[in-house]
N, C-alpha and C positions, 0 to 999 in steps of 0.2 A: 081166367086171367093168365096172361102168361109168366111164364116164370122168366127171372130176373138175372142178368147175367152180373149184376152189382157184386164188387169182392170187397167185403169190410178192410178199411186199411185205417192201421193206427200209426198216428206221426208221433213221438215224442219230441218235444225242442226243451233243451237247456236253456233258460234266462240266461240273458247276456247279464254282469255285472251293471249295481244302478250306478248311477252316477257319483253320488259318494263313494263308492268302492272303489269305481275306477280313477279316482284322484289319489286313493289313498297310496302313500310310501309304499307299501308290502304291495300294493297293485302294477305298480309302476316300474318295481322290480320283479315282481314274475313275468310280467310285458316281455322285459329285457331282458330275460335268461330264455324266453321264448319263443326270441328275435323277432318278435312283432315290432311293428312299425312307428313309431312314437312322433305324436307330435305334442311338444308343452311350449308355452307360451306365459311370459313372465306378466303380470297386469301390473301396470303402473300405480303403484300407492295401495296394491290391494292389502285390506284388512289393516290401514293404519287411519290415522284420525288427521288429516290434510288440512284440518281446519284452522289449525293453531301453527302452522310453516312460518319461519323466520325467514322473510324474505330478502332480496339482494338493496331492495331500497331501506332496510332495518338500519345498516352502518351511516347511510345518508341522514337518517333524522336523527340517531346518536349523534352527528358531528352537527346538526343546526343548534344555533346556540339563541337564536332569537326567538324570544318567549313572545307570541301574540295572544292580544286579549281585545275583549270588544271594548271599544271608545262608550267609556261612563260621561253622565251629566257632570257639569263643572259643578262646585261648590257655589259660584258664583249664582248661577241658575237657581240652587237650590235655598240661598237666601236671600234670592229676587221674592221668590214663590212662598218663601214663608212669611217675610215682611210685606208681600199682598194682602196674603189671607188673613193674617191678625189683623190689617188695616182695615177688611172687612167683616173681623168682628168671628170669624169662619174656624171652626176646628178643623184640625186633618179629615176626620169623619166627615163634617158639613161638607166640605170642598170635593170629596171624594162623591156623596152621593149624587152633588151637584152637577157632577160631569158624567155621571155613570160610571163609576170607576172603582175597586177596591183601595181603604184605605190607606192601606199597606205599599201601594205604589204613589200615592203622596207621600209618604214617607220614606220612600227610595229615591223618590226625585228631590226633597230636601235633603237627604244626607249625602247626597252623591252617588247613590248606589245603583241605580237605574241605568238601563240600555236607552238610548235618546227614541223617544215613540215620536212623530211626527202629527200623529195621529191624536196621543193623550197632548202634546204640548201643546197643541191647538186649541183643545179643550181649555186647559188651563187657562193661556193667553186671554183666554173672551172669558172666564170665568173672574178672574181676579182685576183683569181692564190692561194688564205688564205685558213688556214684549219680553220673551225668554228667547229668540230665537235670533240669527244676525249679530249684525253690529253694533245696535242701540239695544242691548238687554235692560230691564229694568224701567227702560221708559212707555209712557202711559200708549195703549196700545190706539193708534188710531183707525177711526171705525173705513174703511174703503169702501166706496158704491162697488156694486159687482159689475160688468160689463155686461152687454147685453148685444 
């Protein structure tokens, strides 16, 4: 075999600072007494909680003064619906299972506390025979052929 003209060579290399080091104060000042090169760069919002910012529209709804709330069932409505139901003999519960419906929203629609359903007052309507809806509330609901 022949012999080898290979000449062992050792490198040593110094680690560079990690990345935490090189953010830190004391790093960033030996940088500068070293006259290396610096670039820093501020991040927008870093390390704060953005989520909760008072924003420029805040003073805008401070100064609105009109309170909105959703449009409830009339009282009227609601003792159309209960003078059906006793005509028919029917408890909150009867009437409620009658339509598929929880109790508890025949008793919002009689006390007035209910959001108008178009959907439950239909029910209603053809369950008790009353029109709740329009201009003739209270009166006996008439049956319409469907169109076809």
């Amino acid at each position: 075999m022949a012999e080898s003209d290979w000449d062992t060579v050792t490198i040593l290399r110094k680690k560079g600072p990690t990345v935490a080091q090189s953010k830190s104060k004391q790093a960033v000042a030996a940088a500068q007494r070293r006259g290396e090169e610096l670039d820093t760069t501020k991040k927008w919002a870093a390390g704060q909680n953005k989520q909760h910012v008072i924003t420029k529209n805040t003073a805008k709804l401070d100064r609105e003064t009109e309170e909105l709330q959703h449009q409830r069932v009339s009282l009227e409505v609601g003792k159309v619906i209960q003078q059906g139901r006793q005509n028919q003999g029917l408890t909150q519960k009867d009437l409620a299972t009658k339509i598929n419906e929880k109790p508890q929203i025949i008793g919002d629609y009689e006390s007035g506390k209910a959001i108008p359903n178009n959907q439950v007052m239909g029910k209603i309507e053809r369950a008790i025979g009353l029109k709740l809806r329009g201009k003739d509330i209270g009166k006996p609901l008439e049956a319409v052929p469907k169109k076809k």
